[in-house]
C-alpha positions in Angstrom: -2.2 -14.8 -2.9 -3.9 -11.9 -1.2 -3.6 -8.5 -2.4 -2.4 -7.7 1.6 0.0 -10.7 1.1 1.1 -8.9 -2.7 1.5 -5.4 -1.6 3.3 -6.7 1.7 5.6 -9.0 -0.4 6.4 -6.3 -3.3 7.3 -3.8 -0.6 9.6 -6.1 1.3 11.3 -7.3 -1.8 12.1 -3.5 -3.3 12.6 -1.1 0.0 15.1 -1.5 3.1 12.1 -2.0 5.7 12.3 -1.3 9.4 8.3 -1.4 9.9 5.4 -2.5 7.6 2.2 -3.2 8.6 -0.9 -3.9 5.7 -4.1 -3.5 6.7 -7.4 -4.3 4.5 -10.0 -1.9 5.5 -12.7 -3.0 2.9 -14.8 -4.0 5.5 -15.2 -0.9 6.1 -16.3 0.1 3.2 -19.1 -2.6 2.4 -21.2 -1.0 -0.1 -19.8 2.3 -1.1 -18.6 3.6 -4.0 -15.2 1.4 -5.0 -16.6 -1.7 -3.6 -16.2 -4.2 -6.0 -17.4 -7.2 -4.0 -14.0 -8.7 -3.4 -13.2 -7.5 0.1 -9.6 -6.3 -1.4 -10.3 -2.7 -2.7 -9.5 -0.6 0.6 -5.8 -0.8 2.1 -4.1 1.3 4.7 0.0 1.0 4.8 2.3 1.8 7.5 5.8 1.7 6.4 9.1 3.1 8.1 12.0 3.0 6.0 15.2 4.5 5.5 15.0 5.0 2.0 13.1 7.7 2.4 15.3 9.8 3.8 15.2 13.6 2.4 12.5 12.4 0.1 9.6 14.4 -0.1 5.7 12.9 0.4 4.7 12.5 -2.8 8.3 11.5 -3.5 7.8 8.4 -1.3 4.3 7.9 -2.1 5.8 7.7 -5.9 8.3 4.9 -4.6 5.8 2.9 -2.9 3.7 2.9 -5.8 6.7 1.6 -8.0 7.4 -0.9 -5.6 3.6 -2.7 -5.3 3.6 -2.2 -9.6 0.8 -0.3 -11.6 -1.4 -3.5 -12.1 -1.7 -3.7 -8.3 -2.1 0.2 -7.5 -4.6 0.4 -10.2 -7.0 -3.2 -8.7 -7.1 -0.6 -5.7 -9.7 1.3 -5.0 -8.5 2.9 -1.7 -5.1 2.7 -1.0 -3.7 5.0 2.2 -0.4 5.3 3.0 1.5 6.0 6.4 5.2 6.5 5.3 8.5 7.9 7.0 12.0 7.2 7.6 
């Protein structure tokens, strides 16, 4: 399985979701610092949901990383996150 397909999956499964989109920028990235080669080191995520809700950013950025597991956050060179309710 992808990492896109793991990080979409892991968020799915732990938070209420009303939008998620994963996006794999490595492309982008081809030869910089934190490519490893693989194409999966550069991700930007777009995720609505209500659990977030009078949470603060790093709040929710702490959920979303609880959510994907440190393993995964940590094969991750790049990952952005777009979050709100």
């Amino acid at each position: 399985m992808s990492k896109s397909a793991k990080i979409h999956k892991r968020l799915s499964d732990a938070l209420s979701i009303t939008t998620l989109d994963v996006r794999n920028d490595s492309a982008k990235h081809h030869g910089h610092a934190g490519d490893d080669g693989s194409g999966e080191s550069h991700f930007h995520v777009t995720l609505r949901s209500p659990d977030f809700a009078g949470k603060s950013r790093i709040a929710r950025h702490r959920l979303v990383h609880k959510a994907m597991g440190a393993e995964l956050v940590a094969s991750i060179h790049a990952l952005s996150l777009d979050l709100d309710v």
